[in-house]
N, CA, C and O of each residue as an XYZ file, in Angstrom:
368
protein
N     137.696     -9.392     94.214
C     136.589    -10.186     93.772
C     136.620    -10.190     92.254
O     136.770     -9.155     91.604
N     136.497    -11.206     91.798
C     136.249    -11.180     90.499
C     134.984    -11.216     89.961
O     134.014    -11.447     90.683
N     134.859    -10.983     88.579
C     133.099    -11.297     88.119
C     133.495    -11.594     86.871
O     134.264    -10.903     86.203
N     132.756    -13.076     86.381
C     132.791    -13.401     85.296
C     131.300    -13.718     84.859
O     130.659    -14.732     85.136
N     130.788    -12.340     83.921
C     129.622    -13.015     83.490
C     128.106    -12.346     85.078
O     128.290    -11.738     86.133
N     127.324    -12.672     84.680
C     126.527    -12.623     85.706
C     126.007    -13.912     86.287
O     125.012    -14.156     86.971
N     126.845    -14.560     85.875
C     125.967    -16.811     87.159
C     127.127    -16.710     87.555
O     127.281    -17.653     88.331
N     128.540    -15.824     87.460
C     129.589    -16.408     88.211
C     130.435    -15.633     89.154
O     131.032    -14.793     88.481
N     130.777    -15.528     90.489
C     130.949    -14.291     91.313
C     132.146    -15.235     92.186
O     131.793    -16.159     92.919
N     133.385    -14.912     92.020
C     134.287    -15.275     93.123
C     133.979    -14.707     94.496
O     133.235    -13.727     94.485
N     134.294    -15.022     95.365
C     133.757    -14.355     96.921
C     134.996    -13.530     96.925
O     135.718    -13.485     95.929
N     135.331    -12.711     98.299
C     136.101    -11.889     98.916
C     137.170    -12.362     99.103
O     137.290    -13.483     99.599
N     138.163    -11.636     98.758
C     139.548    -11.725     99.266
C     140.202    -11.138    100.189
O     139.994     -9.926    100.243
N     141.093    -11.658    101.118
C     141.655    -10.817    102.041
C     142.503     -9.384    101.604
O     143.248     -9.329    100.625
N     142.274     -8.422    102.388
C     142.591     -7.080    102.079
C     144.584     -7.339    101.968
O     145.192     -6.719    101.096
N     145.088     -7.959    102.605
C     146.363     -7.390    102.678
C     147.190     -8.382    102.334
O     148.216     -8.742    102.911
N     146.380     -9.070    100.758
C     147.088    -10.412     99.706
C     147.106     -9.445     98.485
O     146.438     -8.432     98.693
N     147.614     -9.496     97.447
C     149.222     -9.836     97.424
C     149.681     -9.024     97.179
O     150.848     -9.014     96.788
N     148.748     -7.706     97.343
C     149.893     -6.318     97.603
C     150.441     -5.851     98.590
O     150.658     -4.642     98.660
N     150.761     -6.644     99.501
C     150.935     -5.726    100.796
C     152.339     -5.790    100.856
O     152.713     -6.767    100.208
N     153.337     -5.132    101.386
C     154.203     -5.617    101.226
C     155.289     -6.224    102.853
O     155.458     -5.555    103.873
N     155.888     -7.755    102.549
C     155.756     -8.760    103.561
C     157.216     -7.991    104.449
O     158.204     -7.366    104.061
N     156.856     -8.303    105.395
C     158.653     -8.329    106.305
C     159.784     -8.875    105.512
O     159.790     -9.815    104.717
N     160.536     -8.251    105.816
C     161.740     -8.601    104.838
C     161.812     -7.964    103.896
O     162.845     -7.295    103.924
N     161.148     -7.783    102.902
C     160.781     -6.862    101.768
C     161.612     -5.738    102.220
O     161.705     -5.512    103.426
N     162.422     -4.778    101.069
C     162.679     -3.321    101.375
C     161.596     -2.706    100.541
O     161.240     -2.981     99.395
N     161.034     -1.557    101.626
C     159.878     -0.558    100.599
C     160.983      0.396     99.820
O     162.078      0.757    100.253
N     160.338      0.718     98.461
C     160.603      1.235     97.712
C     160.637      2.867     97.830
O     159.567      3.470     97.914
N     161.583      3.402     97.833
C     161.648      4.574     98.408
C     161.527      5.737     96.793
O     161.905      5.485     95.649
N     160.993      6.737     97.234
C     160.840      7.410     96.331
C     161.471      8.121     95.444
O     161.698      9.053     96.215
N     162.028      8.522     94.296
C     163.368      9.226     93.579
C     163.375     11.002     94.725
O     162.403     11.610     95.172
N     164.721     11.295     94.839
C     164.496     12.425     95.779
C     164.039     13.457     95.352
O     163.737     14.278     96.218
N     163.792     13.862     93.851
C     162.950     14.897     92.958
C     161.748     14.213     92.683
O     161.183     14.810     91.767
N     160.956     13.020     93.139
C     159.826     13.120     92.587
C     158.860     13.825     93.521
O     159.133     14.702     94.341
N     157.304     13.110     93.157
C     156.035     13.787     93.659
C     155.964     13.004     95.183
O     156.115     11.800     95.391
N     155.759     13.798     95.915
C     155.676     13.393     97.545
C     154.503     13.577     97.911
O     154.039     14.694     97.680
N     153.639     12.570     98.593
C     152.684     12.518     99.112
C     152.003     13.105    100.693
O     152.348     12.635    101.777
N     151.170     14.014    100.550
C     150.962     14.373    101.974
C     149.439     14.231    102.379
O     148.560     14.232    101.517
N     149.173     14.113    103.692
C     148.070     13.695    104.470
C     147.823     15.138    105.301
O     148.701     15.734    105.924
N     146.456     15.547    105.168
C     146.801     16.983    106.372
C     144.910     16.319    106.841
O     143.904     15.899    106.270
N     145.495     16.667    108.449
C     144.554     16.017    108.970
C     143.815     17.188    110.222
O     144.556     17.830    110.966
N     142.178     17.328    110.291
C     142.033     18.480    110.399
C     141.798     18.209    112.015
O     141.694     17.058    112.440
N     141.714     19.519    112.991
C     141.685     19.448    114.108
C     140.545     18.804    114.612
O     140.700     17.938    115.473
N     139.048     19.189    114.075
C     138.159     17.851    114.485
C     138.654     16.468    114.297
O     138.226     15.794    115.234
N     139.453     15.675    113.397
C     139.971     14.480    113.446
C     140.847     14.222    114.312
O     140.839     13.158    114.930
N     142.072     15.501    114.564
C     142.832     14.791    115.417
C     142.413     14.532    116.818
O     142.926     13.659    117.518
N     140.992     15.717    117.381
C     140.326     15.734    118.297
C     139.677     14.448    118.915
O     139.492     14.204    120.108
N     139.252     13.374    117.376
C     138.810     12.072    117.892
C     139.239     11.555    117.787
O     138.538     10.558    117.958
N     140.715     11.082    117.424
C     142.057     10.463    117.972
C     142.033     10.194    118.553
O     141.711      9.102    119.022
N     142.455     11.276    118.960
C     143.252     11.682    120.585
C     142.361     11.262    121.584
O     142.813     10.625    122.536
N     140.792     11.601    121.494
C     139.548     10.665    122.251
C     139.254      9.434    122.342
O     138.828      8.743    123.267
N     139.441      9.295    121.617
C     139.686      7.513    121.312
C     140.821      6.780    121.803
O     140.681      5.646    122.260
N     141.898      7.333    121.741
C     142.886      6.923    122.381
C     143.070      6.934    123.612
O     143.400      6.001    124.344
N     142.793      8.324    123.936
C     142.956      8.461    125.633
C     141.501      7.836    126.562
O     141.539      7.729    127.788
N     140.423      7.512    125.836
C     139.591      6.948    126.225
C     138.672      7.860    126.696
O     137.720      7.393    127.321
N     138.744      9.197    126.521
C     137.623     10.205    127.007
C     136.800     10.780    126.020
O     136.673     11.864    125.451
N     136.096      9.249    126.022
C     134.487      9.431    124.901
C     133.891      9.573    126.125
O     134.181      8.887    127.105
N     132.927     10.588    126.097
C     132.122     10.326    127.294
C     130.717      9.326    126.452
O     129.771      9.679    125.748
N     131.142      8.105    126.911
C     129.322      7.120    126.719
C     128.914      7.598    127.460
O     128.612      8.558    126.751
N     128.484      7.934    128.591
C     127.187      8.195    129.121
C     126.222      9.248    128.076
O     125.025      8.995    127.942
N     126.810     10.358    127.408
C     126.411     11.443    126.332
C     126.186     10.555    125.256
O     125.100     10.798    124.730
N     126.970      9.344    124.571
C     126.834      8.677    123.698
C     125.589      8.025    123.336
O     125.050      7.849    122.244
N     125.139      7.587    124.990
C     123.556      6.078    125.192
C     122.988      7.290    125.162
O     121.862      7.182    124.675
N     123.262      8.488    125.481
C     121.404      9.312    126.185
C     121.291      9.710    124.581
O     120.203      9.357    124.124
N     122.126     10.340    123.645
C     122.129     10.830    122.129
C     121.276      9.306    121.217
O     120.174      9.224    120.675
N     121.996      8.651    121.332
C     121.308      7.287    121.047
C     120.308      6.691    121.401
O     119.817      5.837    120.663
N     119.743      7.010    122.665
C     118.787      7.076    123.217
C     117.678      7.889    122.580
O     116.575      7.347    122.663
N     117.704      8.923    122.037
C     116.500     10.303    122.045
C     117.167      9.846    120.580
O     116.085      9.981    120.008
N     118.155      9.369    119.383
C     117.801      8.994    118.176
C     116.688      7.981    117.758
O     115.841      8.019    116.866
N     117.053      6.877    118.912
C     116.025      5.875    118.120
C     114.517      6.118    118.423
O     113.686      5.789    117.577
N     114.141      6.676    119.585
C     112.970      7.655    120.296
C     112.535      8.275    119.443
O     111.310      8.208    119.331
N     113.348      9.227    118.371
C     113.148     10.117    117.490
C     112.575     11.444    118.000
O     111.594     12.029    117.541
N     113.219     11.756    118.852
C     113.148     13.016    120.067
C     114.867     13.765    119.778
O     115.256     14.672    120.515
N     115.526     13.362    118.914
C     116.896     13.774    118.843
C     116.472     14.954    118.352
O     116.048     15.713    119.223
N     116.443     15.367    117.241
C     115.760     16.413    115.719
C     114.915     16.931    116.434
O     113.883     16.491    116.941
N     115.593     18.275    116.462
C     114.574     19.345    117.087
C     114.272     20.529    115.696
O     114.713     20.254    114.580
N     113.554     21.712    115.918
C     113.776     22.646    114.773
C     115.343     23.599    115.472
O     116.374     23.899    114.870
N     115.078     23.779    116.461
C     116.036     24.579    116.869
C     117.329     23.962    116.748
O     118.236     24.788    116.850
N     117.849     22.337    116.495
C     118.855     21.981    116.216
C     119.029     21.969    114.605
O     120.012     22.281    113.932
N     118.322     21.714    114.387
C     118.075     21.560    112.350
C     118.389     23.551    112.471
O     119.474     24.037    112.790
N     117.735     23.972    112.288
C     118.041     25.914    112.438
C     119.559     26.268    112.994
O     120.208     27.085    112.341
N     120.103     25.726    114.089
C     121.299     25.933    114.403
C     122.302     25.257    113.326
O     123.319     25.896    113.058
N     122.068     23.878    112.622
C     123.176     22.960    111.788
C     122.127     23.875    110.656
O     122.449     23.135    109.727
N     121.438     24.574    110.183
C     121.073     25.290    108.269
C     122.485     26.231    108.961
O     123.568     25.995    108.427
N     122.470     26.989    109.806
C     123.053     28.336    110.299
C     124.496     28.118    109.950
O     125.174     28.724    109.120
N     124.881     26.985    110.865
C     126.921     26.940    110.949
C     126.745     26.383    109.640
O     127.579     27.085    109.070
N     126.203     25.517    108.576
C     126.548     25.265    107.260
C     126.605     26.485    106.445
O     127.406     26.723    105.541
N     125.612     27.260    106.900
C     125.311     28.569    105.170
C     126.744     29.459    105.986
O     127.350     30.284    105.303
N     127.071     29.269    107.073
C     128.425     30.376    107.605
C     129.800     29.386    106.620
O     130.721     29.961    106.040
N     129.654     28.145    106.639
C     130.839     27.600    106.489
C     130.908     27.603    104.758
O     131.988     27.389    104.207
N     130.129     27.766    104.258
C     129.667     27.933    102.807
C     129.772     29.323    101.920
O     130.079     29.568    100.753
N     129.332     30.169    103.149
C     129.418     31.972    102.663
C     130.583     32.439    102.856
O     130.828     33.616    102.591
């Protein structure tokens, strides 16, 4: 998006113009002594992967949680007291 000024606002551009790089293209491979990039991905993430993928979200747990959010019956003290508890452990 561009901005020129505040009366003038180009709209949105598609995400994968004109850096992306097209078929055909060779990607640019890295010098074999340089800086290498790594991703470390933690076991709660790969946990909802792998759920997502294999398809064992349980919705039925999903609507009733969603259910008692918009109700505003979700927020208990004893759940707020249990999430102060595992934070001040994951913190100390």
């Amino acid at each position: 998006m561009h901005i020129h000024g505040t009366t003038h606002v180009h709209g949105p551009h598609g995400i994968n113009a004109p850096h992306s790089v097209h078929r055909g293209q060779a990607s640019q491979q890295a010098p074999a002594g340089g800086p290498v990039d790594r991703v470390d991905i933690s076991p709660a993430a790969e946990a909802a992967v792998q759920a997502a993928e294999t398809g064992r979200i349980r919705q039925d747990l999903v609507n009733q949680i969603r259910a008692q959010i918009a109700a505003g019956t979700y927020e208990t003290p004893a759940k707020l007291e249990a999430a102060l508890e595992r934070m001040l452990d994951e913190i100390a």
